[in-house]
CHARMM internal coordinates of N, CA and C (Angstrom, degrees):
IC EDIT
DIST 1 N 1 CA 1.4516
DIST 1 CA 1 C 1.5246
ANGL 1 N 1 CA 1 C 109.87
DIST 1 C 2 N 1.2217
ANGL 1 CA 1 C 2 N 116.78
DIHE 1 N 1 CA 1 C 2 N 141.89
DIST 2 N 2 CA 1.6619
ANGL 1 C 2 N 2 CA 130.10
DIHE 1 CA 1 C 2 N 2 CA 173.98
DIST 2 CA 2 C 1.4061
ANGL 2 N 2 CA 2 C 99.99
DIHE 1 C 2 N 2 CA 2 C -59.98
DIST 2 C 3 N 1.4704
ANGL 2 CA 2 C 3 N 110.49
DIHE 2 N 2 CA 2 C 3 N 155.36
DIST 3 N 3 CA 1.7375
ANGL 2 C 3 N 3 CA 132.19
DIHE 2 CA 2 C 3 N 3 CA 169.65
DIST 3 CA 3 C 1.2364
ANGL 3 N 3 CA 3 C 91.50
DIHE 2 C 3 N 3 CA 3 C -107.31
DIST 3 C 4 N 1.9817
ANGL 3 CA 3 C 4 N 106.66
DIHE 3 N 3 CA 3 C 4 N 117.15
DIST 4 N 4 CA 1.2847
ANGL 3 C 4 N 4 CA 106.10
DIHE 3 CA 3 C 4 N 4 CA 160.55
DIST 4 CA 4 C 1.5097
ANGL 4 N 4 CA 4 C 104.39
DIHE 3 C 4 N 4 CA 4 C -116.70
DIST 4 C 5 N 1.5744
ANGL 4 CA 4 C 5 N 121.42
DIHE 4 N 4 CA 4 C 5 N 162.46
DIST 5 N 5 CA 1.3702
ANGL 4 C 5 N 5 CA 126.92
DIHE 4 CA 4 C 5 N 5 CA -174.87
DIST 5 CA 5 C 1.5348
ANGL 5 N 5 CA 5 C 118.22
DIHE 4 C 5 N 5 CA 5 C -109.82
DIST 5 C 6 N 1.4285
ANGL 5 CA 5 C 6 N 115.19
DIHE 5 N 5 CA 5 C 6 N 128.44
DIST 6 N 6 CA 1.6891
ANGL 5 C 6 N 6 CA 112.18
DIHE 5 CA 5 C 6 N 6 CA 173.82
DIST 6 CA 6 C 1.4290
ANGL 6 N 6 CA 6 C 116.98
DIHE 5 C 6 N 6 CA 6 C -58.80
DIST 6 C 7 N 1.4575
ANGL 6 CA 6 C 7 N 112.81
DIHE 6 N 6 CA 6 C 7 N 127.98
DIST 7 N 7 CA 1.2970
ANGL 6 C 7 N 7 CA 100.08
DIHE 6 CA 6 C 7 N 7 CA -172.34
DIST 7 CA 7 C 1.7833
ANGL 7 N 7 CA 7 C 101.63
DIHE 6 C 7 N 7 CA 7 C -113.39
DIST 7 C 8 N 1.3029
ANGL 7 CA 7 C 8 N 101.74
DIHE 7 N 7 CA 7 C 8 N -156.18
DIST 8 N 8 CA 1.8026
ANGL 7 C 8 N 8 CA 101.91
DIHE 7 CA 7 C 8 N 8 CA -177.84
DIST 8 CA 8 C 1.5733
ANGL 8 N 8 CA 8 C 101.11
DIHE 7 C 8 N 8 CA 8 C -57.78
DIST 8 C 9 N 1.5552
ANGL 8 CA 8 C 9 N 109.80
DIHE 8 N 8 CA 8 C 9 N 156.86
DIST 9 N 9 CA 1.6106
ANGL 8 C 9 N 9 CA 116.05
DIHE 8 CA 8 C 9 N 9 CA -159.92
DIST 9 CA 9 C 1.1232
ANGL 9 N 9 CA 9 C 138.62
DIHE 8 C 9 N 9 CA 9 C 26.27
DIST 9 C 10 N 1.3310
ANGL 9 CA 9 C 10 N 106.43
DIHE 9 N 9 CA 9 C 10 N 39.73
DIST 10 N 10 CA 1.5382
ANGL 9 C 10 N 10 CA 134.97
DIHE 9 CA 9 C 10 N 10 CA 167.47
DIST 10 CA 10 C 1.3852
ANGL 10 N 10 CA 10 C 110.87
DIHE 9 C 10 N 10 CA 10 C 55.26
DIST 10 C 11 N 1.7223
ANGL 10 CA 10 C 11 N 115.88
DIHE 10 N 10 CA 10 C 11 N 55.63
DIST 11 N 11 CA 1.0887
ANGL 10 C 11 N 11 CA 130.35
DIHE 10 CA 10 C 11 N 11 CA -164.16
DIST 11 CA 11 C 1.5385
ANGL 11 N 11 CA 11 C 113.23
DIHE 10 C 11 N 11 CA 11 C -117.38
DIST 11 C 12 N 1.4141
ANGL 11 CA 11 C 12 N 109.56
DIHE 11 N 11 CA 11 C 12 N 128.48
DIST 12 N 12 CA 1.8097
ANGL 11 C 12 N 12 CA 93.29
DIHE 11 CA 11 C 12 N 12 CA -169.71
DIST 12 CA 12 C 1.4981
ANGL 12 N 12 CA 12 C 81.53
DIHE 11 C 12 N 12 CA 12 C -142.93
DIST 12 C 13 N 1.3805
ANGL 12 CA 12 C 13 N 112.66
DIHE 12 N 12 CA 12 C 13 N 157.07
DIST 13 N 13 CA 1.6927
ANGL 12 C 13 N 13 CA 145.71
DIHE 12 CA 12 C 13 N 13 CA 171.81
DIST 13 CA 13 C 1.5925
ANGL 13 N 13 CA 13 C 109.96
DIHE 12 C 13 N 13 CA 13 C -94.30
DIST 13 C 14 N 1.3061
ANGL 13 CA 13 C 14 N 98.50
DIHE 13 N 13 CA 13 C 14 N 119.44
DIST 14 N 14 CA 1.6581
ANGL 13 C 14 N 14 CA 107.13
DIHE 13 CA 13 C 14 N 14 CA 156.54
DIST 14 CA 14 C 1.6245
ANGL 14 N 14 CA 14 C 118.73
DIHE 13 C 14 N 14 CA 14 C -73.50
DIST 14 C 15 N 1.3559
ANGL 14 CA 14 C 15 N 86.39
DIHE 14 N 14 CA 14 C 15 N 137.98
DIST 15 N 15 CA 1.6871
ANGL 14 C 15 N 15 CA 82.56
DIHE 14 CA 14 C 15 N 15 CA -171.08
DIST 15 CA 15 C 1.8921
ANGL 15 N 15 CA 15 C 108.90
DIHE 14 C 15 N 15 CA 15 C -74.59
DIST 15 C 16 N 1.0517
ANGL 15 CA 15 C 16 N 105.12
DIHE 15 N 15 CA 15 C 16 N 140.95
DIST 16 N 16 CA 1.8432
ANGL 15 C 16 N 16 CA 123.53
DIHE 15 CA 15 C 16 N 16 CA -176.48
DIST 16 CA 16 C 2.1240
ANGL 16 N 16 CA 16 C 115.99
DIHE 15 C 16 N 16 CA 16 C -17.35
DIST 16 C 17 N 2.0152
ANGL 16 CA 16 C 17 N 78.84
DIHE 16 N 16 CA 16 C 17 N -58.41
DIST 17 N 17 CA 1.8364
ANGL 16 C 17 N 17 CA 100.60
DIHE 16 CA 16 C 17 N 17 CA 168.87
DIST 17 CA 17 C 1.5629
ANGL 17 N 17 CA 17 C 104.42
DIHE 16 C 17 N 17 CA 17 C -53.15
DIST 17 C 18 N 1.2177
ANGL 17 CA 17 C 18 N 117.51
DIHE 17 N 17 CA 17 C 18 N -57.38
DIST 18 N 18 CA 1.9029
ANGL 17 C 18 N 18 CA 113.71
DIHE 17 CA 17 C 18 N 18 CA -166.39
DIST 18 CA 18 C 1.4094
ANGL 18 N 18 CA 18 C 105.76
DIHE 17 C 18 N 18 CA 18 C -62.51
DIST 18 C 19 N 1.5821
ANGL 18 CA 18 C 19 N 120.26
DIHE 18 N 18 CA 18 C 19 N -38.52
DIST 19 N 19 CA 1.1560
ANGL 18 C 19 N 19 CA 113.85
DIHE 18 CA 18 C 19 N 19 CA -161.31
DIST 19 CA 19 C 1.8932
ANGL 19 N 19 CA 19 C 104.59
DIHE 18 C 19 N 19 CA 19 C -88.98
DIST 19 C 20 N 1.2101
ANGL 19 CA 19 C 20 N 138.01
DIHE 19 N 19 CA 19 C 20 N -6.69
DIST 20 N 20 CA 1.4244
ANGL 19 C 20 N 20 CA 166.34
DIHE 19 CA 19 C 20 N 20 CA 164.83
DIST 20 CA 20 C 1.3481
ANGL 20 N 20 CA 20 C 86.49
DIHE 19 C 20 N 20 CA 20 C -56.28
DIST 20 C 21 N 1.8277
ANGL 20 CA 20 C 21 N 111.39
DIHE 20 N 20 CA 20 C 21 N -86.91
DIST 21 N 21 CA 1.2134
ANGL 20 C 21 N 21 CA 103.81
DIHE 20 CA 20 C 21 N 21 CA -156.22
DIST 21 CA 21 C 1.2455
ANGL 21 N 21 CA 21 C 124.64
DIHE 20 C 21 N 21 CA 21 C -85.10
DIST 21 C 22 N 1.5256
ANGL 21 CA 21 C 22 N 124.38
DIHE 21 N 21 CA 21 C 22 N 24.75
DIST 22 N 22 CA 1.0461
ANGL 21 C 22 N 22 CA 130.52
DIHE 21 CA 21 C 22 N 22 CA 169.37
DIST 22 CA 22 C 1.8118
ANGL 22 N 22 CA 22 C 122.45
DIHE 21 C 22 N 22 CA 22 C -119.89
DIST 22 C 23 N 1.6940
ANGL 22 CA 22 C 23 N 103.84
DIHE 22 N 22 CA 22 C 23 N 7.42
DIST 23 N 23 CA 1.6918
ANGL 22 C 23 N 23 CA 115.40
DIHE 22 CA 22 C 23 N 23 CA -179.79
DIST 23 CA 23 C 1.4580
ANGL 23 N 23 CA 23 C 103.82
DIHE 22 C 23 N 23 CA 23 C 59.22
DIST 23 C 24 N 1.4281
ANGL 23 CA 23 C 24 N 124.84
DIHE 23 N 23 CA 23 C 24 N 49.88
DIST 24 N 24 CA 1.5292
ANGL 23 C 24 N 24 CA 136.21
DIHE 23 CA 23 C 24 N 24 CA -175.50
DIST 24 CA 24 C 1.9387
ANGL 24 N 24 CA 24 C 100.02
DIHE 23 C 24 N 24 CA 24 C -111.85
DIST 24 C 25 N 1.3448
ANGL 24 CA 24 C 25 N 98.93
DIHE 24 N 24 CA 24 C 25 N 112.28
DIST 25 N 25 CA 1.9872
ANGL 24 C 25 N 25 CA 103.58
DIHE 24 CA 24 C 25 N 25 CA -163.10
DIST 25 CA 25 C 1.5955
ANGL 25 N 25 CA 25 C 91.94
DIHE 24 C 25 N 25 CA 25 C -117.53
DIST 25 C 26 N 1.3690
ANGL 25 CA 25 C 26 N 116.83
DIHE 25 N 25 CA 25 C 26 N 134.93
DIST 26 N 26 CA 1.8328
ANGL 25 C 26 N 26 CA 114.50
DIHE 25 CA 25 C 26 N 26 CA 152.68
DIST 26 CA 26 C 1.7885
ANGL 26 N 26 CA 26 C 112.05
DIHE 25 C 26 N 26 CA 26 C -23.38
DIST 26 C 27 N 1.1116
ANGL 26 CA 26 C 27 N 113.82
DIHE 26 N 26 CA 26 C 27 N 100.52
DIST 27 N 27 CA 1.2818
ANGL 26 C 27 N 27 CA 131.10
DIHE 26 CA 26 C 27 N 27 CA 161.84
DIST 27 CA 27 C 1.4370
ANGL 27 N 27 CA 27 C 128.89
DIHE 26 C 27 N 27 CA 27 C 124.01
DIST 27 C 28 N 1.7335
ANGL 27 CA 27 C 28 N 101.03
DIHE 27 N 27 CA 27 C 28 N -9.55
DIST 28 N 28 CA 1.2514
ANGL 27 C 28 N 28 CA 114.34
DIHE 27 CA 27 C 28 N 28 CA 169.64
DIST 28 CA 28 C 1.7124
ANGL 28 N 28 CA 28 C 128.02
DIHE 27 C 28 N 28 CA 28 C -44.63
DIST 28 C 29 N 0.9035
ANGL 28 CA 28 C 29 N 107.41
DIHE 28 N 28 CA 28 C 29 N 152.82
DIST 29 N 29 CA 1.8200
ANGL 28 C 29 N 29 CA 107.94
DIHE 28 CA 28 C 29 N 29 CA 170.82
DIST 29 CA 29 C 1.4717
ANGL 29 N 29 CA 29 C 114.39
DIHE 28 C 29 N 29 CA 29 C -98.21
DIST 29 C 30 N 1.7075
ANGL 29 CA 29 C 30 N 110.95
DIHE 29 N 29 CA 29 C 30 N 139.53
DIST 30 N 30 CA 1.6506
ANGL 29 C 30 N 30 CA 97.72
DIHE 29 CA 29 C 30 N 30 CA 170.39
DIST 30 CA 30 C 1.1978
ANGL 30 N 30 CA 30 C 103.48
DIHE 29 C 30 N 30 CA 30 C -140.68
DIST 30 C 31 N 1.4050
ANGL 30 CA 30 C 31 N 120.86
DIHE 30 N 30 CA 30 C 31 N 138.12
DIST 31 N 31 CA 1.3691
ANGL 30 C 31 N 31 CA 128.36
DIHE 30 CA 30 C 31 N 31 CA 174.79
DIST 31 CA 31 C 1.3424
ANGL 31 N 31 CA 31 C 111.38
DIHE 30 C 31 N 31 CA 31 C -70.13
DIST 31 C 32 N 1.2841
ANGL 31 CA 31 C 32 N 118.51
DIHE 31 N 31 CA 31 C 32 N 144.29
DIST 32 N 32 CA 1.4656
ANGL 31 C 32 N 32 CA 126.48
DIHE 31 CA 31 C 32 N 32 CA -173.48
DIST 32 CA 32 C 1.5064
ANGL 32 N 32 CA 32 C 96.14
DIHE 31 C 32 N 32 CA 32 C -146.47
DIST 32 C 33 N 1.8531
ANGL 32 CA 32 C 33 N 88.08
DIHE 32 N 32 CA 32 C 33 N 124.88
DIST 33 N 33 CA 1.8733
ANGL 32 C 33 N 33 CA 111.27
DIHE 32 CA 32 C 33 N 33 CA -176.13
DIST 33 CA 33 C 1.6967
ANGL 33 N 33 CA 33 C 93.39
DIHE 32 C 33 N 33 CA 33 C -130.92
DIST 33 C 34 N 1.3115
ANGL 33 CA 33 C 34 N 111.91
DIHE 33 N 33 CA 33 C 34 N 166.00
DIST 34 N 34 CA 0.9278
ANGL 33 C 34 N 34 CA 147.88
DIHE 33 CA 33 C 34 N 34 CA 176.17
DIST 34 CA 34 C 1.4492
ANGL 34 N 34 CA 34 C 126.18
DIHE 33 C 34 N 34 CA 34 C -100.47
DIST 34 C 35 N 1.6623
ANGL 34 CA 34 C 35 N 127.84
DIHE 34 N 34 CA 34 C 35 N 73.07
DIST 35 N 35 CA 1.2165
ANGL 34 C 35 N 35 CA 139.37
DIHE 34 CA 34 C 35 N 35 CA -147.47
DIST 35 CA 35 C 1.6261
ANGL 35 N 35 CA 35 C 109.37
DIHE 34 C 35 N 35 CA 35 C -101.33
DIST 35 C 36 N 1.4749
ANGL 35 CA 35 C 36 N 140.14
DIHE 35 N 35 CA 35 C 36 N 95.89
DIST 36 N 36 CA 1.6739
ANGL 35 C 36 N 36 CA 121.10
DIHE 35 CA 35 C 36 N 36 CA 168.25
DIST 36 CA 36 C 1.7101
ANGL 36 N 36 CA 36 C 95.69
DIHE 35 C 36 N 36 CA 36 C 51.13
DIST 36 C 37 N 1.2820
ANGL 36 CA 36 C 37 N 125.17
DIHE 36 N 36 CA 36 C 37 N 49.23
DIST 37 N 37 CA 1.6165
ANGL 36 C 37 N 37 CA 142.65
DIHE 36 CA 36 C 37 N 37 CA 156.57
DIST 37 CA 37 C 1.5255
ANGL 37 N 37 CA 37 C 85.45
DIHE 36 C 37 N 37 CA 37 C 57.92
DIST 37 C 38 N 1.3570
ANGL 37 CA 37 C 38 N 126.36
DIHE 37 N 37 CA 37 C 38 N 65.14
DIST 38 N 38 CA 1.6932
ANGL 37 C 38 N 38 CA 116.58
DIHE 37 CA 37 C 38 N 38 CA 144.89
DIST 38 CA 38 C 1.7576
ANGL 38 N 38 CA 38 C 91.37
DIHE 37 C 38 N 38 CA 38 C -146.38
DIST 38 C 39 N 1.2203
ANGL 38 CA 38 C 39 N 95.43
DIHE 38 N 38 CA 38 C 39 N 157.50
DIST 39 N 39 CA 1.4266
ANGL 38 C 39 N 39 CA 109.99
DIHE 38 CA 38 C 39 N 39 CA -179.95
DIST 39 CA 39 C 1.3735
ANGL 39 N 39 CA 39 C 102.23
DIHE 38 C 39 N 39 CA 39 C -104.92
DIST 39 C 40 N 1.7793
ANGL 39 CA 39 C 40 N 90.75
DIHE 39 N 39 CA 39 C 40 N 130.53
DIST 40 N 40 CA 1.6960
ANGL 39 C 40 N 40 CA 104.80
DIHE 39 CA 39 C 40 N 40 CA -176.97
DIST 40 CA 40 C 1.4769
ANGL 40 N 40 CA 40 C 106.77
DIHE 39 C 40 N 40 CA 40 C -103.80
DIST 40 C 41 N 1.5836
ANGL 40 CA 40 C 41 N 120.02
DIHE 40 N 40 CA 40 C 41 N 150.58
DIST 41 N 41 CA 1.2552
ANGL 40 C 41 N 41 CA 112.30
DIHE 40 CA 40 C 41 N 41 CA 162.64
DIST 41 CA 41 C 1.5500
ANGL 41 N 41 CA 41 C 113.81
DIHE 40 C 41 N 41 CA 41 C -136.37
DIST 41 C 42 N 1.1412
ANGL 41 CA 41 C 42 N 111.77
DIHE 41 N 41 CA 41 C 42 N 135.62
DIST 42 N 42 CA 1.7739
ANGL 41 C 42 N 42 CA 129.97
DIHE 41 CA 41 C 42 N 42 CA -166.60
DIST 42 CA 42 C 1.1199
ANGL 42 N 42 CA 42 C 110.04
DIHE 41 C 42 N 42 CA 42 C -115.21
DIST 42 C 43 N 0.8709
ANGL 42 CA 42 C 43 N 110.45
DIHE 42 N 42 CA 42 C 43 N 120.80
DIST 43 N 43 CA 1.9574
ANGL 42 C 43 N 43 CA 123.11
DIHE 42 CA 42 C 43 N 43 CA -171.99
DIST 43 CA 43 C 1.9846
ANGL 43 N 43 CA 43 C 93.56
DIHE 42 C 43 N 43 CA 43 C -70.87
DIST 43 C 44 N 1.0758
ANGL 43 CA 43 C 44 N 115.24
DIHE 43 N 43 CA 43 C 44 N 136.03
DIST 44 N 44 CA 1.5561
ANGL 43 C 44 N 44 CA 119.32
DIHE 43 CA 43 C 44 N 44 CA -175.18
DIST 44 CA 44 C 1.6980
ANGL 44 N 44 CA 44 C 99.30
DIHE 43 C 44 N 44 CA 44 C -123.99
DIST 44 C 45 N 1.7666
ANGL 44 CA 44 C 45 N 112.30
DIHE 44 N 44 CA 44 C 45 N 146.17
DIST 45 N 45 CA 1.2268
ANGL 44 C 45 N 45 CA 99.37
DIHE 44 CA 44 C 45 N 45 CA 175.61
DIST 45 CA 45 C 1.7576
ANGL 45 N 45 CA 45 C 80.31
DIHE 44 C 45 N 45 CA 45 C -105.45
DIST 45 C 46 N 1.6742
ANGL 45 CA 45 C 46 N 98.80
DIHE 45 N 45 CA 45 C 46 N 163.51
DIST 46 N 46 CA 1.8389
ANGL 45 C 46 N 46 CA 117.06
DIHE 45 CA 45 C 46 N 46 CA 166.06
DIST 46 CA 46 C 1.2419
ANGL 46 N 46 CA 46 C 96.71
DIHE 45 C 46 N 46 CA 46 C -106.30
DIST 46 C 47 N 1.6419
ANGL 46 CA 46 C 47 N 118.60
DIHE 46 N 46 CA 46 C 47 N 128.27
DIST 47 N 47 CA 1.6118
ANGL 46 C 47 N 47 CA 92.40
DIHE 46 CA 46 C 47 N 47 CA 163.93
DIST 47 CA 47 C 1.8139
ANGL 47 N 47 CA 47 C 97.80
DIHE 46 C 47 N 47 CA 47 C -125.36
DIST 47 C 48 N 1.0139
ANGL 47 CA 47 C 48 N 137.56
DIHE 47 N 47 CA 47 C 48 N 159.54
DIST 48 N 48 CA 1.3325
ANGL 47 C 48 N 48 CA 133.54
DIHE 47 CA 47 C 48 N 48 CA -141.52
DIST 48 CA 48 C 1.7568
ANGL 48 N 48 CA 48 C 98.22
DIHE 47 C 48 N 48 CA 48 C -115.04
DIST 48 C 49 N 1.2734
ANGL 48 CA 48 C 49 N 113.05
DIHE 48 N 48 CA 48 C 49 N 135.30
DIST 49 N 49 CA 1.4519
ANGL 48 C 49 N 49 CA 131.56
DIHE 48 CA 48 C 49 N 49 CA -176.07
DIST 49 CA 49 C 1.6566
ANGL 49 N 49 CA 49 C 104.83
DIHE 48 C 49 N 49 CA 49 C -34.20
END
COOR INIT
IC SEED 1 N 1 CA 1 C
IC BUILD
């Protein structure tokens, strides 16, 4: 796995490959849990009422 770094407002980039092989696009949503002290993130679909 890539080393990515927190940057100002605790903002970090998925690297290009993770976000490819996981169908992760500019604007997507991802759930973020708290797993055995690593932070998970789950791509979520919204689908509207």
């Amino acid at each position: 796995m890539p080393l990515i770094q927190v940057r100002k407002k605790a903002q970090i980039t998925i690297p290009s490959k993770i976000r490819k092989i996981l169908g992760v696009k500019e604007g997507d949503y991802l759930d973020v849990e708290i797993e055995n002290n690593k932070i998970v993130l789950t791509p979520k679909v919204i689908i509207d009422k």
